[in-house]
N, C-alpha and C positions, 0 to 999 in steps of 0.2 A: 247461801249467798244470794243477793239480791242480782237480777236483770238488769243490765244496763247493755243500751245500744253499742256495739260494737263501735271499737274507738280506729284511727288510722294509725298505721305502723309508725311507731317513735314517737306516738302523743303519751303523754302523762296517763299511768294506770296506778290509781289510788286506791288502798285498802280502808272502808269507811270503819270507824270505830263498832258500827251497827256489825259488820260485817267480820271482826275482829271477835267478837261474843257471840256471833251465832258456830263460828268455829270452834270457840271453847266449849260452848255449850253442844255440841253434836260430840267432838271429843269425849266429853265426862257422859254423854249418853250411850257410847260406845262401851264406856270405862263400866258404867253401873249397871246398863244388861248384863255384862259376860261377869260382873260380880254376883248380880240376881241367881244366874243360870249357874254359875259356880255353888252358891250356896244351895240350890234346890238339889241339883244330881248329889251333893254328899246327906244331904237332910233328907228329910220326906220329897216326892217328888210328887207336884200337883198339878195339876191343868194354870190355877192364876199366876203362879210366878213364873211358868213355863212362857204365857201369853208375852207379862209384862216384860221378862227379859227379854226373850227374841222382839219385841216391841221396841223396845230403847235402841235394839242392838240392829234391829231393820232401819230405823228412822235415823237414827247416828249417822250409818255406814250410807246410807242414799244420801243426803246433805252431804256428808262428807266426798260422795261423789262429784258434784258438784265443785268443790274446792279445789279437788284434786284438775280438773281438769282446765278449771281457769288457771292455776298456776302454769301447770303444760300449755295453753296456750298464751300466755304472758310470756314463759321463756321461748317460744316458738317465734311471738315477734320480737324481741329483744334482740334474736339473734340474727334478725333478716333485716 
């Protein structure tokens, strides 16, 4: 999600389309490390796909930290 200066309580909080696709896109990088990681523990197991799964599956899960946490405080001022 993008930076933007904090707003005052009860003004308009918009979700920008840009903002809307970097969530999908952290999702499906969540989604296709722990498929990566799935398929190497039943197959052969290697150092590259070991990397690139926990890769997708680290950068997903931090952006998605992110998300999570504007939502939390979106409903925090919503309700005050």
């Amino acid at each position: 999600m993008r930076r933007v200066p904090l707003q005052k309580v009860g003004s308009d909080h918009k979700i920008s389309r840009m903002d809307y696709y970097q969530i999908l896109t952290s999702t499906l990088m969540v989604i296709l490390g722990t498929i990566i990681l799935f398929r190497t523990f039943v197959g052969n197991v290697t150092l590259m796909p070991l990397l690139m799964g926990g890769g997708f599956m680290a950068l997903g899960g931090y952006r998605l930290k992110f998300v999570v946490e504007f939502f939390r405080k979106r409903r925090k001022w919503d309700h005050t």
